[in-house]
C-alpha positions as CSV (number, residue, x, y, z in Angstrom):
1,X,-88.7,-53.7,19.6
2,X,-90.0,-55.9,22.2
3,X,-88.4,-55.5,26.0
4,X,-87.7,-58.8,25.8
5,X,-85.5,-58.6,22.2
6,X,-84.3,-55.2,23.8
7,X,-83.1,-57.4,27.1
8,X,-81.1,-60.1,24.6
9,X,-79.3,-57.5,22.6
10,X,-78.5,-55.5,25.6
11,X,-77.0,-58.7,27.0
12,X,-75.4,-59.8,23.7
13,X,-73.6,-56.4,23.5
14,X,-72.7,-56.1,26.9
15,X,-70.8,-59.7,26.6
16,X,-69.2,-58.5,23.1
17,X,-67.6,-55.5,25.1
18,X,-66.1,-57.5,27.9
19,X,-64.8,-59.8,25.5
20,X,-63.2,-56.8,23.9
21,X,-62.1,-55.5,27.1
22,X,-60.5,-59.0,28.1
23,X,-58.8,-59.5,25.0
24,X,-57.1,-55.9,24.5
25,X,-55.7,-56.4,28.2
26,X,-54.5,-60.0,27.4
27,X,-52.6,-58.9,24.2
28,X,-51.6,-55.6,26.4
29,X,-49.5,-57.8,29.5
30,X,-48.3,-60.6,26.4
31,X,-47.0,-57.2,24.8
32,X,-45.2,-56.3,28.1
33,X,-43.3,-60.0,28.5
34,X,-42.2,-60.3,25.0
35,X,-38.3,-60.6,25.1
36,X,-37.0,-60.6,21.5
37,X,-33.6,-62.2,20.9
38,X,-30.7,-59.7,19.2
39,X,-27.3,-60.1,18.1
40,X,-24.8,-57.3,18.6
41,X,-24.8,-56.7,15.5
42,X,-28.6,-56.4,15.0
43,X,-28.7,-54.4,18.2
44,X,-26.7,-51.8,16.4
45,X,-27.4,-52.2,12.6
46,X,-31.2,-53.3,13.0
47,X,-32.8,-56.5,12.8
48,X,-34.1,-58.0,9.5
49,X,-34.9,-56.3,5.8
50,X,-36.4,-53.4,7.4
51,X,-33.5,-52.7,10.0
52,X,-36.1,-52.9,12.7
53,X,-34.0,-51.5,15.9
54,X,-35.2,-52.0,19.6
55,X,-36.2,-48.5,21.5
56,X,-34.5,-47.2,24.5
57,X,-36.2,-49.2,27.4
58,X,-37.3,-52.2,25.2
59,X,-36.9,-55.5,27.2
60,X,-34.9,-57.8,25.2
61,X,-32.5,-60.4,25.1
62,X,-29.1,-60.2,23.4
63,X,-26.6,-63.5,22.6
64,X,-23.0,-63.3,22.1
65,X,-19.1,-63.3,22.8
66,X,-18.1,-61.7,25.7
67,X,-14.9,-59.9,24.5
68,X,-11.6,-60.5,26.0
69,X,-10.2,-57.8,28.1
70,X,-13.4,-56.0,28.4
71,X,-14.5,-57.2,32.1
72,X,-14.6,-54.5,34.5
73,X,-15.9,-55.2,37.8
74,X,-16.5,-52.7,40.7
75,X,-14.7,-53.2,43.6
76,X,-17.6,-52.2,46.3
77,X,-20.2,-54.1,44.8
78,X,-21.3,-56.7,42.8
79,X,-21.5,-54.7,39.5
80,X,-19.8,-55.8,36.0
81,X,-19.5,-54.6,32.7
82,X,-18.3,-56.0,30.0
83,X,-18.4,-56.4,26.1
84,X,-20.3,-58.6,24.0
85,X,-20.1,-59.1,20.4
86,X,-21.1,-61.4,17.6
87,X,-19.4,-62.2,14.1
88,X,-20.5,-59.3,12.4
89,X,-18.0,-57.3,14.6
90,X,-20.3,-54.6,16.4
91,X,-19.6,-54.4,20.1
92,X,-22.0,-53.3,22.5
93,X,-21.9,-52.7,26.6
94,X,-23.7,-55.0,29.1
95,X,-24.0,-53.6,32.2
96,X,-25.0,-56.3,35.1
97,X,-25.8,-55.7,39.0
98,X,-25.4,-59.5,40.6
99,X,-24.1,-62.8,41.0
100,X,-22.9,-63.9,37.3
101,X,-22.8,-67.3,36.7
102,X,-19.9,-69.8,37.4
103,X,-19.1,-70.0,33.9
104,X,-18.9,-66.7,32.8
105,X,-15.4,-65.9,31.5
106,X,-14.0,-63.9,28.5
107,X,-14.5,-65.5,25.1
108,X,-17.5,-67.3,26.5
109,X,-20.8,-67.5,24.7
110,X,-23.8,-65.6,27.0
111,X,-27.0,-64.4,26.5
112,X,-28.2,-61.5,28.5
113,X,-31.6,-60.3,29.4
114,X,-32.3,-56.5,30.0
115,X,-33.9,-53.6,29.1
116,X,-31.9,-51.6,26.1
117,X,-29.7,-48.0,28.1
118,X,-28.7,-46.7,24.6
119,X,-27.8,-47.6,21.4
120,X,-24.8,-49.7,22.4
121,X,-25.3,-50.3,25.9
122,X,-28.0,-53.0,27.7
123,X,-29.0,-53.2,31.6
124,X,-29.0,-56.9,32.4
125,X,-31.2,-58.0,35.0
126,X,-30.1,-62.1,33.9
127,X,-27.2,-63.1,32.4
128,X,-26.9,-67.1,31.6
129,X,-23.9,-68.8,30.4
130,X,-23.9,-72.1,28.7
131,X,-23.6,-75.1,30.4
132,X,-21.8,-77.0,28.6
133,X,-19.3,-77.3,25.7
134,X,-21.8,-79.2,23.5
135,X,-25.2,-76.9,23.2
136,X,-26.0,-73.3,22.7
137,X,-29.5,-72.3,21.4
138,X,-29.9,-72.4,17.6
139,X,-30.1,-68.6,17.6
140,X,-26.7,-67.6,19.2
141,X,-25.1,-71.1,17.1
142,X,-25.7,-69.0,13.9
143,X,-25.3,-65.4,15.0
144,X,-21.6,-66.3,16.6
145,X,-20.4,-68.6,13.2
146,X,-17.5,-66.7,11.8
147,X,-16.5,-65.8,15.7
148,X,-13.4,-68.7,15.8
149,X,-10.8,-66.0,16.5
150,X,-12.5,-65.5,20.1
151,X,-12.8,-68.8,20.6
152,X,-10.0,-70.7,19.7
153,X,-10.9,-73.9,21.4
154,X,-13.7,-74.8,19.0
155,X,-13.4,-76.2,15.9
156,X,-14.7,-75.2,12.4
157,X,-16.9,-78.4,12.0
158,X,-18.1,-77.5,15.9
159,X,-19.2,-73.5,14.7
160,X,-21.4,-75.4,11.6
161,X,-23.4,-76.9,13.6
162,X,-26.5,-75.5,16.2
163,X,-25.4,-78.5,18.7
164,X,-22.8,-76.1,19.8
């Protein structure tokens, strides 16, 4: 091989591995920022056909009722926990250090972001309650249908729909 065919592949390889490089790192931080959506339900049972349940220390985000009567709050600081659940009747803890939102209340639909503590239990660093009485993302909409008993102010016809 010529030196100057032995200076093209050397180049050509050289660009293959830091392309390989660049895209195992970009895939590596996407891995770290994805935030996958459960339902109390799935948090405890699994998620999908294969039952597929998030490991201690998975980031994630869970959507629910919070459960009347379940609100504790600490009296020297700003921590709360309290009980959220979804129409397939699992409960499960959400523990939260901070402000929570004006809205927050008991029977109030929330979706929490955290890392997963245990099986039942998730550290919130966010917790978001919804601003009005007319939305709620498609994916709590479906996950709290069945859930009127919590909620008495909504109606049936309001529960069918994903513009609550």
């Amino acid at each position: 091989m010529n030196p100057r065919r032995k200076k093209r592949m050397t180049l050509l390889l050289a660009v293959v591995a830091g392309l390989s490089v660049m895209t195992g790192l970009v895939l590596y931080a996407l891995q770290q920022n994805i935030d996958l959506f459960y339902t109390p339900t799935e948090l405890v049972q699994g998620k999908g056909k294969e039952q597929i349940k998030p490991e201690v220390g998975q980031r994630l985000r869970i959507g629910g009722l919070v459960v009347p009567g379940t609100v504790v709050r600490d009296q020297q600081s700003l921590k709360v926990s309290f009980g959220l659940v979804d129409a397939g009747g699992e409960q499960v803890t959400v523990r939260f250090d901070g402000i929570l939102p004006d809205l927050f209340r008991e029977g109030q639909g929330i979706v929490a972001q955290g890392t997963l503590a245990d099986a039942r239990t998730v550290d919130a660093f966010e917790v978001l309650a919804k601003h009005d009485e007319e939305y709620m993302p498609p994916e709590v909409a479906e996950a709290l249908k069945g859930m009127e008993h919590l909620k008495p102010e909504y109606t049936e016809a309001q529960l069918k729909g994903s513009s609550l």
